[in-house]
N, C-alpha and C positions, 0 to 999 in steps of 0.2 A: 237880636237883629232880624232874627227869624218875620217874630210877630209882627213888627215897624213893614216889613215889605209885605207881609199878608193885606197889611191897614193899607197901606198907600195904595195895592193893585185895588182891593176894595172901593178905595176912595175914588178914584180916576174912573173905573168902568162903571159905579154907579151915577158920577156925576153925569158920563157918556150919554149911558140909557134915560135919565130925567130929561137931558139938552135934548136925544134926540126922540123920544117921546112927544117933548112940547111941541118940536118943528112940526111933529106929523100930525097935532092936532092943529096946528095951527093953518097947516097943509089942509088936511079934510075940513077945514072950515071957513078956508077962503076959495077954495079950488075945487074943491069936489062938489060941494054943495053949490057952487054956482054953474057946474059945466052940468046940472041937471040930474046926476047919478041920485039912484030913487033911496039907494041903502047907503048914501055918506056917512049915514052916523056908526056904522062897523068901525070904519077906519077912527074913529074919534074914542069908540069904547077899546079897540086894542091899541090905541096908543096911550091912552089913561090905563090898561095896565100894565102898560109900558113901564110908564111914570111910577106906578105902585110897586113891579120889578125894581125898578132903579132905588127907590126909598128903601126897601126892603135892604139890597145888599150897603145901604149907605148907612142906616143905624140899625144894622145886626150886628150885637156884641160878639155874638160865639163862634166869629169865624178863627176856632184854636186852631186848626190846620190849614198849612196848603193845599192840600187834596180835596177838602170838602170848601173851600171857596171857588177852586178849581172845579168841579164838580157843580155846581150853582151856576160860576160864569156859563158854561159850556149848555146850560138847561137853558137861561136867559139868552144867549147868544143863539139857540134854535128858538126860539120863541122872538127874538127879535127881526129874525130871517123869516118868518113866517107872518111876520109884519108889514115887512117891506116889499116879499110877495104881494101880498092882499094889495097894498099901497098901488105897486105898478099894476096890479089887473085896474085899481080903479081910477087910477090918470091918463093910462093907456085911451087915445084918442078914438073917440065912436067914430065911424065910416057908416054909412049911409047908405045902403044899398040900393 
């Protein structure tokens, strides 16, 4: 029973990070790169590996424990936050002085 709820948390939060990965390239490639920002393509290479997080915990066989899935989600979940920082610095609307 154990293992089955290890797979499923697995399953859900990698699908999570891939869905919202895509959004934020899809995001830095119709939004950022037309509002002018000169370094758009940050937000395009950390949300691809985003994506590469996300695939990672979705066909990693070895997750035998809760602690060390747990442990992984909690790496990728600061690392996704550290994404959505960057995100808001660069949607955040320029003012013009």
């Amino acid at each position: 029973f154990e293992a089955d709820t290890v797979r499923v948390v697995a399953l859900i939060f990698g699908v999570v990070l891939v869905a919202g990965g895509i959004v934020g390239i899809v995001n830095a490639w119709m939004y950022v790169r037309r509002s002018g920002r000169s370094s758009w393509w940050v937000l395009v290479v950390l949300n691809a590996l985003l994506v590469l997080c996300g695939l990672i915990v979705l066909v990693n066989p070895w997750w035998n424990r809760p602690t060390m899935l747990f442990d992984v989600i909690g790496g990728m979940l600061l690392f996704s936050s550290i994404v959505s920082i960057v995100r808001l610095i660069y949607t955040w609307p320029i003012r013009e002085a």
